[in-house]
C-alpha positions as CSV (number, residue, x, y, z in Angstrom):
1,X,-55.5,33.4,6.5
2,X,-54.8,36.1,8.8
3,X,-50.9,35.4,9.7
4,X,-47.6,36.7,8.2
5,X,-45.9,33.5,6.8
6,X,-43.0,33.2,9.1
7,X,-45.9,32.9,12.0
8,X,-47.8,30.2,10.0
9,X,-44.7,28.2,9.6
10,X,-43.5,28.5,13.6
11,X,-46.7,27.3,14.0
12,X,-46.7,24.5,11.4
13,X,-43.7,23.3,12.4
14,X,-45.0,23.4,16.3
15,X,-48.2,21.2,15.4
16,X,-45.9,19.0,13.2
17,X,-43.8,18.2,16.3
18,X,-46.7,17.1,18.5
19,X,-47.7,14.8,15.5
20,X,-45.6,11.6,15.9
21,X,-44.0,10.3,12.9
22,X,-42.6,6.4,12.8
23,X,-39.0,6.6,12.8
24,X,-38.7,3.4,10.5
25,X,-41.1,5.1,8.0
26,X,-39.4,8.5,8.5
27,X,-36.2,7.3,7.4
28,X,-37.7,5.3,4.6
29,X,-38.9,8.2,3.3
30,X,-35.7,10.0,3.7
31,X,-34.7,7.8,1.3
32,X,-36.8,9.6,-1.6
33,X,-35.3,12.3,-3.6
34,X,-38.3,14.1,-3.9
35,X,-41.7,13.3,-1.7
36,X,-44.6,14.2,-3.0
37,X,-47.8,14.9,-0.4
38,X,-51.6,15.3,-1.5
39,X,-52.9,18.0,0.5
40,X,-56.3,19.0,0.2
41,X,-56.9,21.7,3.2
42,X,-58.7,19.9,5.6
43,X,-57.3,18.7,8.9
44,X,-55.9,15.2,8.2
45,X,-53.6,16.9,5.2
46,X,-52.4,19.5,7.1
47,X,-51.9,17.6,10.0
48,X,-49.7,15.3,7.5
49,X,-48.0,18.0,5.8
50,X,-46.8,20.0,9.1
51,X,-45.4,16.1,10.3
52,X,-43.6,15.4,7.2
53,X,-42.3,19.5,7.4
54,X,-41.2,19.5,10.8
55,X,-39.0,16.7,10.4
56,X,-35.2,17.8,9.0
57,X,-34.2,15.0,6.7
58,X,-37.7,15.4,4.5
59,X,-38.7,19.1,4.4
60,X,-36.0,19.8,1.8
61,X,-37.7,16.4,-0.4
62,X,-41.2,17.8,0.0
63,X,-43.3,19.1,-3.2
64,X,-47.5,20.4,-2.3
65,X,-49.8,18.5,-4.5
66,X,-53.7,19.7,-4.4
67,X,-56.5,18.5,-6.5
68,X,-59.3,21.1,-6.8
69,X,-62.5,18.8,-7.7
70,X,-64.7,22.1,-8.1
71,X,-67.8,20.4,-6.6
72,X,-68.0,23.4,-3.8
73,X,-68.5,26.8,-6.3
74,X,-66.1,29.0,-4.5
75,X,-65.2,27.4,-1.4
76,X,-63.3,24.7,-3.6
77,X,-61.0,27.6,-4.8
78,X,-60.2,29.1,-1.6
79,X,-59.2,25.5,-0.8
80,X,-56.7,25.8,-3.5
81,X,-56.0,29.1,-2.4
82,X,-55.1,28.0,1.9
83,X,-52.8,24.9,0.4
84,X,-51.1,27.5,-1.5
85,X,-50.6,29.6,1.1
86,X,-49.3,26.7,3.4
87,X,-46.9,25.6,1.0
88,X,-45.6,29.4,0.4
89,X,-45.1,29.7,4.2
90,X,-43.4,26.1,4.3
91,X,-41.1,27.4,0.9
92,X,-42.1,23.9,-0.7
93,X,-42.9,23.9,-4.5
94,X,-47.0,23.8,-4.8
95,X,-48.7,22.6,-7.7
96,X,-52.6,22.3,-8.2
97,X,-55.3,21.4,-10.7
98,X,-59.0,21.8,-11.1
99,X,-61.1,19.2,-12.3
100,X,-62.7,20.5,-16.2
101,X,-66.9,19.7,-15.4
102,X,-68.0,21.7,-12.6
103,X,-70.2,20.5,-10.0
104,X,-71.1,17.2,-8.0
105,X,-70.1,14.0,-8.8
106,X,-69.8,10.3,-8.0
107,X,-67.3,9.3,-5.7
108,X,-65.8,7.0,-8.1
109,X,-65.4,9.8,-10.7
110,X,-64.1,12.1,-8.0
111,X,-61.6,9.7,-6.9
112,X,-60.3,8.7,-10.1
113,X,-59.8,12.0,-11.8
114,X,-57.9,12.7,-8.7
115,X,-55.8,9.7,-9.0
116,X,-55.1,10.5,-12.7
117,X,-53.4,14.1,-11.8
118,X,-51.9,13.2,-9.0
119,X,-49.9,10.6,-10.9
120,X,-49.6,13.0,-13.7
121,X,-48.1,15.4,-11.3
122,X,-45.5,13.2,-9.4
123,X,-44.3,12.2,-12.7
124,X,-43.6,16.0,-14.0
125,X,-41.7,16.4,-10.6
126,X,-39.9,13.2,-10.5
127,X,-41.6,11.8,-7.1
128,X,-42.0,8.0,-6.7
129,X,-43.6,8.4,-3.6
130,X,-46.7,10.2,-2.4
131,X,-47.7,10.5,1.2
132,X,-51.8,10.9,2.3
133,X,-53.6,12.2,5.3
134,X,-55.3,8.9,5.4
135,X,-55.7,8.2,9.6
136,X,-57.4,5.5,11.9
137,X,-60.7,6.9,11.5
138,X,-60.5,6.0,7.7
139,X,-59.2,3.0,8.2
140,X,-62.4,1.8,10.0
141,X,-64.5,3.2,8.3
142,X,-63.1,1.7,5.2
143,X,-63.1,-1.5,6.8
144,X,-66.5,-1.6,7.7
145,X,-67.7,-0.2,4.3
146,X,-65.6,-3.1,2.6
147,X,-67.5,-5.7,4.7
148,X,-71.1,-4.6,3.6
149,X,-69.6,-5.4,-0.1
150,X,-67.8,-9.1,1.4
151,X,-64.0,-7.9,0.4
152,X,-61.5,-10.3,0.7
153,X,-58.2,-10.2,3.0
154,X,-56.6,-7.8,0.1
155,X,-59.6,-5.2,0.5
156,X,-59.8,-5.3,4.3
157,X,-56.8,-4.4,5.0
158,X,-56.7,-1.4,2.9
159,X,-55.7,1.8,3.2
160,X,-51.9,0.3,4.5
161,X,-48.9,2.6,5.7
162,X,-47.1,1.9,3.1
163,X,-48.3,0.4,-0.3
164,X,-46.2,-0.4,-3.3
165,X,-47.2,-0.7,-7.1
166,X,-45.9,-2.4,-10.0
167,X,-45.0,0.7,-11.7
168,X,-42.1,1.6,-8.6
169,X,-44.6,4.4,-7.1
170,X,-45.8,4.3,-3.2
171,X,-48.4,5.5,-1.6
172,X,-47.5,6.2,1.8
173,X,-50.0,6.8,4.8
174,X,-47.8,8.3,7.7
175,X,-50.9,8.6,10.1
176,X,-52.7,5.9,9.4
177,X,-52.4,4.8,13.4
178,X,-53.5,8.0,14.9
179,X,-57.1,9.0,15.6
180,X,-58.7,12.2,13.8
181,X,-59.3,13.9,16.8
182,X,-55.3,13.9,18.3
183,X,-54.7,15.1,14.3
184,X,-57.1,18.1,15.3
185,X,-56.1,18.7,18.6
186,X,-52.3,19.2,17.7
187,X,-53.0,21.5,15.0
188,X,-55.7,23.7,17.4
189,X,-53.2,23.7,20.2
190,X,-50.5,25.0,17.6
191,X,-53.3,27.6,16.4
192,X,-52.8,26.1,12.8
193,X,-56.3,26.8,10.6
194,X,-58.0,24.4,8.4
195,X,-60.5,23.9,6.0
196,X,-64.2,22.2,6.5
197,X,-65.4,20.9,3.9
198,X,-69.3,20.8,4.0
199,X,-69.9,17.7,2.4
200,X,-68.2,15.2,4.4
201,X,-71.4,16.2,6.7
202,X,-73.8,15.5,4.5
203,X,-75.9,12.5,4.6
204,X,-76.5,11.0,1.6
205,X,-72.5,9.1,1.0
206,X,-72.5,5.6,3.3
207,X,-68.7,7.1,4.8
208,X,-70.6,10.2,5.9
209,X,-73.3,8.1,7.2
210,X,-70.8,5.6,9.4
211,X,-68.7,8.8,10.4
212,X,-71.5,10.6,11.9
213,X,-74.0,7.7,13.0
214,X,-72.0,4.3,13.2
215,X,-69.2,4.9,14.3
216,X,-70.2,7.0,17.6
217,X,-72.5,4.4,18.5
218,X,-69.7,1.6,17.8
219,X,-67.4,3.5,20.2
220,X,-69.9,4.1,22.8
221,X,-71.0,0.3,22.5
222,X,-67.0,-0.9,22.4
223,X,-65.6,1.6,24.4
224,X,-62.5,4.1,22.9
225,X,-60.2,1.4,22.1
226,X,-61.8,-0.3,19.5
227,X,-59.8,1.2,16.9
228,X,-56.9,-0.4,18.2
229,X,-58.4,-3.7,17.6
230,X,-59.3,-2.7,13.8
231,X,-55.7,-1.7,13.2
232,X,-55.0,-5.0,14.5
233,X,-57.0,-6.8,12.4
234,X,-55.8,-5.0,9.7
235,X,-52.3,-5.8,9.9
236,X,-52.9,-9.7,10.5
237,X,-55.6,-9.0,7.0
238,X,-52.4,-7.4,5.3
239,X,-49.8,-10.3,6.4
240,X,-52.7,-13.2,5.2
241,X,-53.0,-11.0,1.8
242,X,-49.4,-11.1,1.5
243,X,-49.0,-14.8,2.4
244,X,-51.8,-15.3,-0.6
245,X,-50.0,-13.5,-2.9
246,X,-46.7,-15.2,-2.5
247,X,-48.4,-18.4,-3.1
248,X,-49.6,-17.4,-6.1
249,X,-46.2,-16.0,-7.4
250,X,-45.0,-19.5,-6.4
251,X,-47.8,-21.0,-8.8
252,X,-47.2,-18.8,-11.6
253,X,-50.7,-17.2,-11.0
254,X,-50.1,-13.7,-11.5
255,X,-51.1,-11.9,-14.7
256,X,-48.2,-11.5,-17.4
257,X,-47.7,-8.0,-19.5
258,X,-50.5,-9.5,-22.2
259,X,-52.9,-9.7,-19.5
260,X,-52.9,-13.9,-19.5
261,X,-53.1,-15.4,-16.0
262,X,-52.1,-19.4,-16.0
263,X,-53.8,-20.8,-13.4
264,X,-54.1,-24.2,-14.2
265,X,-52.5,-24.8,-11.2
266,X,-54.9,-23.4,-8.8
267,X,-57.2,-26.3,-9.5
268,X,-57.6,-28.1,-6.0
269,X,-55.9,-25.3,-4.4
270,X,-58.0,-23.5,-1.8
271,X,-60.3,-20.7,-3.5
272,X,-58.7,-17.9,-1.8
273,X,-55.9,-18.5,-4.3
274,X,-59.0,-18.0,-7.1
275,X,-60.3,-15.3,-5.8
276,X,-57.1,-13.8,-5.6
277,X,-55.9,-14.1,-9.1
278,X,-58.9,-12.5,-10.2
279,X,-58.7,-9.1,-8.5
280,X,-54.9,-9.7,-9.6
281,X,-56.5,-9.5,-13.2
282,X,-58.3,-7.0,-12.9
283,X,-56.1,-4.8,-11.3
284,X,-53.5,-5.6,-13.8
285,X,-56.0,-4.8,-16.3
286,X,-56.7,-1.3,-14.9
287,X,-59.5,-2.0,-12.5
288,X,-59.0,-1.4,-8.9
289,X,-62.2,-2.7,-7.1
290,X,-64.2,-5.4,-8.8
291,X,-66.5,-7.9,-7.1
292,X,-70.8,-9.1,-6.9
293,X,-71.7,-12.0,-7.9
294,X,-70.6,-12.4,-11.2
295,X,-66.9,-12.1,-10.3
296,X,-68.1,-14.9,-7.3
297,X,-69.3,-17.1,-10.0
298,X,-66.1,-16.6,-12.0
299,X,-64.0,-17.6,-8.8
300,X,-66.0,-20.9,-9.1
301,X,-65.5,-21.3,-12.5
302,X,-61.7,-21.1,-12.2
303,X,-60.9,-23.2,-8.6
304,X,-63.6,-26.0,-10.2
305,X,-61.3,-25.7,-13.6
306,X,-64.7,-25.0,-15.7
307,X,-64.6,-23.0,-18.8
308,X,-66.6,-19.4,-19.0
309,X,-66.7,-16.2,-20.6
310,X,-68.4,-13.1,-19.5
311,X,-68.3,-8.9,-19.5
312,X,-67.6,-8.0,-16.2
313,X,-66.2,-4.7,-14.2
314,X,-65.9,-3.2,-18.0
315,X,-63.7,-6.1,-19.0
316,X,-63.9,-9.2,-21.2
317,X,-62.7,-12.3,-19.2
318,X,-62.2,-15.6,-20.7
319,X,-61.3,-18.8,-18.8
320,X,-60.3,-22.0,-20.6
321,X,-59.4,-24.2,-17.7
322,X,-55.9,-23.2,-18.0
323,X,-55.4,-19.5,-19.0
324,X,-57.6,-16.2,-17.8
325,X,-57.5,-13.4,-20.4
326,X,-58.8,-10.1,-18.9
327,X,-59.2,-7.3,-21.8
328,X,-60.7,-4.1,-22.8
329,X,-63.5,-4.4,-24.9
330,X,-64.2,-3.2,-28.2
331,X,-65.5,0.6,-28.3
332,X,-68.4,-0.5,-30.0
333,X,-71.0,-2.4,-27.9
334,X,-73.1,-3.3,-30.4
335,X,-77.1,-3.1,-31.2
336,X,-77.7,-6.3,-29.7
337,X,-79.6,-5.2,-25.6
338,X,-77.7,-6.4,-23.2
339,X,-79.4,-7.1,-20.0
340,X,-78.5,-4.3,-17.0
341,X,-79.0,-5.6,-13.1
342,X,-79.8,-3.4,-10.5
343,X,-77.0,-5.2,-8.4
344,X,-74.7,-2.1,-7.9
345,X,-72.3,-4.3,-10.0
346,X,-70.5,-2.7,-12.7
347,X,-71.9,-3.9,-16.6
348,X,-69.0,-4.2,-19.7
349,X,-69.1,-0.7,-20.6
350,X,-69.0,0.8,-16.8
351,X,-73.2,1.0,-16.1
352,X,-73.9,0.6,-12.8
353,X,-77.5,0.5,-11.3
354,X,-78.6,-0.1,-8.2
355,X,-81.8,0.3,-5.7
356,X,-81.6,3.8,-3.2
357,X,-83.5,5.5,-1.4
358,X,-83.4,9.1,-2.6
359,X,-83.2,11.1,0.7
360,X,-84.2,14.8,0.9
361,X,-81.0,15.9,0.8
362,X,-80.1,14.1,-2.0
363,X,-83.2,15.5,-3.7
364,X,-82.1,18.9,-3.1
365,X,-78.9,18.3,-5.0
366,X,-80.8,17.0,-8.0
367,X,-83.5,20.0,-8.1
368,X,-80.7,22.6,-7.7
369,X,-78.9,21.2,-10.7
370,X,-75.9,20.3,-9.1
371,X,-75.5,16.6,-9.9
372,X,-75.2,16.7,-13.6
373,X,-76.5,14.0,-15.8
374,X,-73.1,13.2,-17.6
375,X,-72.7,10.4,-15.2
376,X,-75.6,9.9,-13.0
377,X,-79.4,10.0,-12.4
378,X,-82.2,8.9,-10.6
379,X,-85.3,7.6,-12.3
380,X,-88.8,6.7,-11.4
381,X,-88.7,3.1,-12.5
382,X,-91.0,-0.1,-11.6
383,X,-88.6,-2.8,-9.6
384,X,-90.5,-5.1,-12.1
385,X,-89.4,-3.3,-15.2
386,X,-86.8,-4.5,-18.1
387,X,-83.7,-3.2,-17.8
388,X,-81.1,-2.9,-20.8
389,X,-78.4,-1.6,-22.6
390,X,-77.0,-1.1,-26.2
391,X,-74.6,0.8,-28.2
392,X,-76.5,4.0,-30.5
393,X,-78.7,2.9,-33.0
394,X,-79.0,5.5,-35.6
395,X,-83.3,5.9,-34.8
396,X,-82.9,6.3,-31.3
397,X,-84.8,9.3,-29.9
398,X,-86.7,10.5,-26.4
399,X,-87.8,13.1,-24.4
400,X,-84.8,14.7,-22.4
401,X,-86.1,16.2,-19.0
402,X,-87.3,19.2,-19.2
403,X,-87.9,19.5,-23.2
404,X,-90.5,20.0,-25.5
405,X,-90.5,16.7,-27.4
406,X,-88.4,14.0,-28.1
407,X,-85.3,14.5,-29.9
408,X,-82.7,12.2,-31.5
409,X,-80.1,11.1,-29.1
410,X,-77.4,11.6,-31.8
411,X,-78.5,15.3,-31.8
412,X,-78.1,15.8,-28.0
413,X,-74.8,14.5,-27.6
414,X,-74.1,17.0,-30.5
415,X,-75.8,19.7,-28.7
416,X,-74.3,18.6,-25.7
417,X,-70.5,19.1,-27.0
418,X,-69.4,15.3,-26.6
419,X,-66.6,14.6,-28.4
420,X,-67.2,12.8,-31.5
421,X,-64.6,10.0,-30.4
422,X,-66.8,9.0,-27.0
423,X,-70.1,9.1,-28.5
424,X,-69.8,5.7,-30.3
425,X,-68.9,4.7,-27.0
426,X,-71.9,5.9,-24.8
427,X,-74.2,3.4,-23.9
428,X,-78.1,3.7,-24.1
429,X,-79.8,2.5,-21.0
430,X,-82.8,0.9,-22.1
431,X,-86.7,0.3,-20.1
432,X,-88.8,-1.8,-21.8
433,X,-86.9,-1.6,-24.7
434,X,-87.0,1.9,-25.3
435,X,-84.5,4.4,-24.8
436,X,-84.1,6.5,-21.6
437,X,-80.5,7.8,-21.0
438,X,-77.3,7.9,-22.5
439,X,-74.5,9.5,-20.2
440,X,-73.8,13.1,-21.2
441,X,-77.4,14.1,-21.6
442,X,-80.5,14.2,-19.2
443,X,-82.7,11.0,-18.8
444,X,-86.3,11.1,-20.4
445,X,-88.8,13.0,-18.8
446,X,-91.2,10.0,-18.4
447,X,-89.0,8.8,-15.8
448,X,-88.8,12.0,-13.5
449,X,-89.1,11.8,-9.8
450,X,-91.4,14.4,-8.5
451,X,-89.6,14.3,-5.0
452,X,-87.4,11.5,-2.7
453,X,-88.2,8.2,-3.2
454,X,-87.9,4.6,-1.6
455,X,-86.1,2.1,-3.9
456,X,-85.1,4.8,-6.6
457,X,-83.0,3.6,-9.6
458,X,-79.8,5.4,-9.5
459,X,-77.7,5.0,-12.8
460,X,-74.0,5.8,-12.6
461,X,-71.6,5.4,-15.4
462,X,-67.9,5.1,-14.9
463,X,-67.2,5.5,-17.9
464,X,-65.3,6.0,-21.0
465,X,-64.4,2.6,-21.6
466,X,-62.1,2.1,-24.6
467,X,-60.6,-0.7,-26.0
């Protein structure tokens, strides 16, 4: 960054001007002692942090949070290195952490060991708020990406300005109503630098896929104010949601602190109600986004009062007509196969599989080494072909990619360095009855793709699961 930092702050505090901040929000958040704000480098968090900055009451509250998720080599550290520098120029306190495996990785891992620090760090500084760079752009795109998976009210009207947990924290969204490209423009007019990061241009993640193809086309198709309508629609999603939830407070519906829902009551109530509790459930029970089929058939079960049980999301659910227990499993999955559908829904111990096309660029990744096996892996598997999973059995034993000959599995996690207390845990992914993965090592080498591939089985694991 080639500036002294008194310059970068004038200048900072010049693009913060010309980014309009809500003055109910503004003095909302003047109400925090201490405001913590996720920047990561690029232009949406520095376009937030030079806002929150340039505004009196708040830059004295501010504290730089930056989560290095060391999937770019270098480039990830000279991220850390720029939000650093900003934070130095601003005179905030910064703090940062880098994620431990290095490398590419699932979105869902990504976003969750993100998640984890940043709450670890408001904690350690004493913030109950956290404000992110989240802008109208992502909020369509997010909209759009929740309606290919048929989210309810709740989901579509995610990411909100301002979103409160049970545990007193917010997450705060100051932009959320301003388009990317006046965020860029204010910063470029104030001569404020930012970081690129090279993946959100790559193909192979739907988002990138809607930013760079969808979306455009959308716009040119709806003309430039279509965004206006999504945040509409968003709002009147967030008030329904709301409306929902009340009524299900009113019912007793929500989930108590043993996880026991009592919804008894829901039974000729419309199924919104249902489907509501459930994701209330969930949540409660530590997952954020659950839904497929399964958790469509469990809405049924409950609005139609009829009794089930089933794994689902990575939790236990149990429905007796009157009461919905939601827990965490047992460690142990047992040596009994499980049946694993490719339906991009979540099994009990955090498999998912689904059906891709494995793209070029995609294929790239995986022959360069730089999507490691601990979580996920592409396999050359008939659509036709069994699908299964079980906990270690002490014979099991294949051919890791790459390898000689077949070795036990027991060994590999061994040689692999996996804690003893997760290997129990690890599930073995089955074809045809025979092992073929078990997250942490590489899959066996009778499954290898020679290059990309239509209809692909992709194998992620969102694992550990514990009880």
């Amino acid at each position: 960054m080639e500036m002294s930092p008194p310059d970068l702050r004038d200048r900072l505090m010049a693009a913060g001007r010309a980014v309009p901040l809500d003055a109910a929000l503004a003095e909302s958040l003047a109400r925090e002692p201490v405001l913590a704000v996720a920047v990561s480098g690029g232009a949406d968090s520095v376009a937030l942090l030079a806002s929150l900055a340039a505004q009196p009451a708040l830059l004295s509250r501010l504290v730089v949070l930056h989560y290095d998720h060391a999937v770019r080599g270098a480039e990830s550290s000279e991220d850390a290195a720029f939000v650093g520098a900003l934070a130095a120029a601003l005179g905030l306190p910064f703090a940062v952490a880098r994620r431990a495996e290095a490398g590419p990785a699932s979105e869902t891992a990504l976003r969750e060991a993100r998640h984890a620090w940043l709450a670890e760090a408001m904690a350690a500084h004493g913030a109950k708020a956290i404000c992110l760079g989240h802008h109208a752009d992502d909020r369509a795109e997010t909209l759009l990406l929740r309606l290919a998976r048929g989210a309810g009210p709740e989901g579509l009207a995610a990411p909100r300005a301002d979103q409160a947990f049970r545990d007193g924290t917010r997450r705060v969204r100051p932009l959320i109503r301003l388009r990317r490209e006046a965020l860029r423009a204010a910063l470029a007019a104030a001569g404020v630098p930012w970081r690129e990061d090279a993946t959100n241009a790559a193909p192979g993640a739907p988002r990138n896929r809607l930013r760079l193809g969808a979306l455009p086309a959308l716009e040119q198709a709806l003309g430039a104010g279509w965004h206006e309508g999504v945040a509409r629609a968003s709002d009147n999603l967030a008030d329904a949601a709301d409306a929902l939830r009340a009524w299900l407070a009113e019912l007793g519906g929500l989930p108590d602190a043993e996880g026991v829902s009592r919804l008894a009551g829901l039974r000729g109530r419309p199924r919104a109600l249902a489907r509501l509790a459930c994701a209330e459930a969930a949540w409660a029970a530590g997952v954020a986004e659950i839904g497929g089929p399964s958790f469509e058939q469990l809405v049924d079960a409950v609005t139609a009062g009829r009794r089930t049980q089933l794994s689902l999301g990575g939790l236990d659910w149990a429905w007796d007509g009157y009461q919905l227990r939601v827990r965490r499993p047992a460690a142990s999955w047992g040596g009994e196969p499980r049946p694993l559908c490719a339906d991009g829904v979540p099994a009990a111990c955090g498999l998912v599989a689904e059906r891709r096309d494995l793209d070029a660029a995609t294929w790239a990744e995986l022959s360069a080494g730089r999507i490691p096996p601990a979580r996920e892996v592409w396999l050359k598997v008939s659509p036709s072909a069994g699908l299964a999973w079980r906990s270690r059995l002490p014979g099991d034993a294949y051919q890791p990619l790459g390898a000689p000959g077949a070795a036990k599995v027991a060994d590999l996690l061994i040689d692999r360095k996996v804690p003893r207390e997760q290997r129990e845990s690890l599930p073995v992914v089955l074809v045809e009855g025979l092992p073929a993965w078990v997250p942490g090592v590489p899959p066996a080498e009778s499954l290898r793709l020679s290059g990309p591939a239509k209809g692909a089985l992709r194998l992620t694991w969102q694992g550990p699961c514990s009880p």
